[in-house]
C-alpha positions as CSV (number, residue, x, y, z in Angstrom):
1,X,0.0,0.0,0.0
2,X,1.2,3.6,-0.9
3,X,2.5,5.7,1.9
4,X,0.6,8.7,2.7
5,X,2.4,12.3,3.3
6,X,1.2,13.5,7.0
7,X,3.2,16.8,8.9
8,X,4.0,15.5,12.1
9,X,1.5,17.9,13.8
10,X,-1.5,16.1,11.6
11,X,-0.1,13.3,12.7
12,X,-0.1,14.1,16.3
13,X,-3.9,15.7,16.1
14,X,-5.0,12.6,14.0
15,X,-3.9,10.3,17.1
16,X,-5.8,12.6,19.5
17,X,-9.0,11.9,17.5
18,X,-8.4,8.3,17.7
19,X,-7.6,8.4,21.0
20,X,-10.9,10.4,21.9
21,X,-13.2,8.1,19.5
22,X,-11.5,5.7,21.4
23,X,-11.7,6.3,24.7
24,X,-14.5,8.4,24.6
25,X,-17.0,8.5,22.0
26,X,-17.3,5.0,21.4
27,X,-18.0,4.0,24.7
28,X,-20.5,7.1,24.9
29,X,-22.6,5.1,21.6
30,X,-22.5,1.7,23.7
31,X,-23.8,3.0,26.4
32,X,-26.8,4.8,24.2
33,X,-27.0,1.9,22.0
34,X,-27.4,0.1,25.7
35,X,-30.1,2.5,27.1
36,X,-32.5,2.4,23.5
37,X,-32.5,-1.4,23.9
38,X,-33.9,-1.2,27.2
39,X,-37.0,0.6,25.5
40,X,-38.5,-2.3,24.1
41,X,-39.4,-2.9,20.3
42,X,-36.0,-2.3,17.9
43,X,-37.8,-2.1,15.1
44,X,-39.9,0.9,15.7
45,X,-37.3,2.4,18.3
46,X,-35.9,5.9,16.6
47,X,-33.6,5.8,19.2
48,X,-31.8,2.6,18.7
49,X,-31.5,3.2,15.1
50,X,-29.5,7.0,15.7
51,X,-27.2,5.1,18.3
52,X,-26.3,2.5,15.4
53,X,-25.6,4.5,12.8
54,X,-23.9,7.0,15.3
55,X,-21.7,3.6,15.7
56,X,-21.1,3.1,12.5
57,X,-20.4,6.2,12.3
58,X,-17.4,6.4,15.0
59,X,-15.9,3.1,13.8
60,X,-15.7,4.0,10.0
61,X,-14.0,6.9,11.5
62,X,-11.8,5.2,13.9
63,X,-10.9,2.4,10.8
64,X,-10.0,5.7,8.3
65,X,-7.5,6.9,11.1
66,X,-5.9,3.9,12.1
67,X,-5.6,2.7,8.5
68,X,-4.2,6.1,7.6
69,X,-2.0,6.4,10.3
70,X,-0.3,3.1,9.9
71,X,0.5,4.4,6.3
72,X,1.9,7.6,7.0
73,X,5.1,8.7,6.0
74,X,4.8,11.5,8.5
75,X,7.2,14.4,7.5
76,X,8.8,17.0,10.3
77,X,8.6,20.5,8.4
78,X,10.8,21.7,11.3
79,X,13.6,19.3,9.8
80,X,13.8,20.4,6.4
81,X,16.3,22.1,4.5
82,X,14.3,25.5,4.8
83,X,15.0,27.6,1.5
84,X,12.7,29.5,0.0
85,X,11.1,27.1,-2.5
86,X,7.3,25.5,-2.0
87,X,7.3,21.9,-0.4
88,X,4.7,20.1,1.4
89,X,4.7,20.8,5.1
90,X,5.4,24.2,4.1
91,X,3.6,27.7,5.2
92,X,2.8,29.7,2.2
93,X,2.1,33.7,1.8
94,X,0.1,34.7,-1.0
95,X,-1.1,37.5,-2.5
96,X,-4.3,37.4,-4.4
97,X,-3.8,39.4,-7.6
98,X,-7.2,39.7,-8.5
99,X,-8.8,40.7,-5.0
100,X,-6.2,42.1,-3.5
101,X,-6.0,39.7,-1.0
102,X,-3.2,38.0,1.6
103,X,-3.7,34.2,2.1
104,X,-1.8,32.0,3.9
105,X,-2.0,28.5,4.1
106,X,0.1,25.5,4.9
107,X,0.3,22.8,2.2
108,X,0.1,19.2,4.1
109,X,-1.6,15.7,3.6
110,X,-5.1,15.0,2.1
111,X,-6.6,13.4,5.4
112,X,-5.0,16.7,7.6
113,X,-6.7,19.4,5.1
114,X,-8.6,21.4,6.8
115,X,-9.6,24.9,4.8
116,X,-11.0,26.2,8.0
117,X,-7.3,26.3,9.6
118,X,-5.9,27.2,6.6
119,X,-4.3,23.6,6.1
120,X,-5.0,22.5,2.3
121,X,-4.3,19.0,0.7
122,X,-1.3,18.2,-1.4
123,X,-3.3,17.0,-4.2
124,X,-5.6,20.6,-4.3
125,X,-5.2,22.8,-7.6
126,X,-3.7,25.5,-5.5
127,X,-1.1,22.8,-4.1
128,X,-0.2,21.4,-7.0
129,X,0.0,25.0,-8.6
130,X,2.4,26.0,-6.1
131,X,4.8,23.4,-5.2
132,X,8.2,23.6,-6.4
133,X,7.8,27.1,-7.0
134,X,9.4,30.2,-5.0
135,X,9.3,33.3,-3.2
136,X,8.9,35.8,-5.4
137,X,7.2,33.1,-8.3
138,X,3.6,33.7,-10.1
139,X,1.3,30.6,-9.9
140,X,-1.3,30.1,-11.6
141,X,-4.5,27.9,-10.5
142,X,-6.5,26.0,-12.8
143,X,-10.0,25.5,-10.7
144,X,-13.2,24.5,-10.8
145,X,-14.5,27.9,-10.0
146,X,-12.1,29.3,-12.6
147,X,-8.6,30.7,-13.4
148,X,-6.6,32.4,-10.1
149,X,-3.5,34.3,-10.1
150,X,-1.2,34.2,-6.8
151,X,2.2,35.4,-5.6
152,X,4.1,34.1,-3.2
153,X,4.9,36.7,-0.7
154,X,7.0,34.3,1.9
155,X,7.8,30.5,2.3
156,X,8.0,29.4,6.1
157,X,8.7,26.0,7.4
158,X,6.8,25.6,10.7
């Protein structure tokens, strides 16, 4: 099986969600799963049916992470050869020609993305757009919601 990039602080928060599914949320659906059964008839009981679904839920989830995190090739961003060139792990400054804008975002591992922390996949447009690329460098993103124009302001390994 193919090794998947993670930073090493995705791969740290991913085994703090396992480790709360764990220890935590999965014994929180037993014991719901546990207290709908004791309301008689499963087939009609709403109840029972949320709590097993909410289980499946919690161990598809728990399955994803442990599969994922036995995979990882998890990279330290810390320990790179910091120069001013786009890798993955990397913190990237942007400046959005057609708005105006600064963006920053950190480039890491499809199952770490998260666009509300500013953390986007590897295999994104805007990703794959600017790795390789440096300080200074135009990229220019290919998307679904059309054609965006960046520069890259700063390069930061954190």
């Amino acid at each position: 099986m193919n090794q998947i990039p993670l930073t090493a602080a995705g791969a740290e928060r991913l085994k703090l969600e396992l480790k709360e599914l764990k220890s935590v949320k999965r014994p929180a659906v037993i014991e719901a799963i546990a207290t709908a059964r004791e309301h008689g008839d499963l087939k009609e009981n709403a109840e029972y049916h949320a709590a097993r679904e909410e289980q499946s839920f919690t161990e598809g989830r728990i399955a994803e992470l442990e599969a994922a995190l036995s995979n990882a090739q998890i990279i330290d961003v810390t320990q790179l050869k910091q120069t001013d060139r786009v890798v993955f792990g990397c913190t990237v400054e942007l400046f959005d020609v057609a708005s105006e804008a600064e963006l920053v975002y950190q480039i890491v591992g499809d199952i770490e993305a998260d666009i509300n922390a500013n953390r986007i996949a590897i295999s994104s447009p805007i990703a794959r757009a600017l790795i390789g690329k440096q300080e200074g460098d135009e990229a220019v993103v290919e998307a679904p919601g059309g054609t965006m124009e960046y520069v890259i302001s700063a390069v930061h390994y954190r």
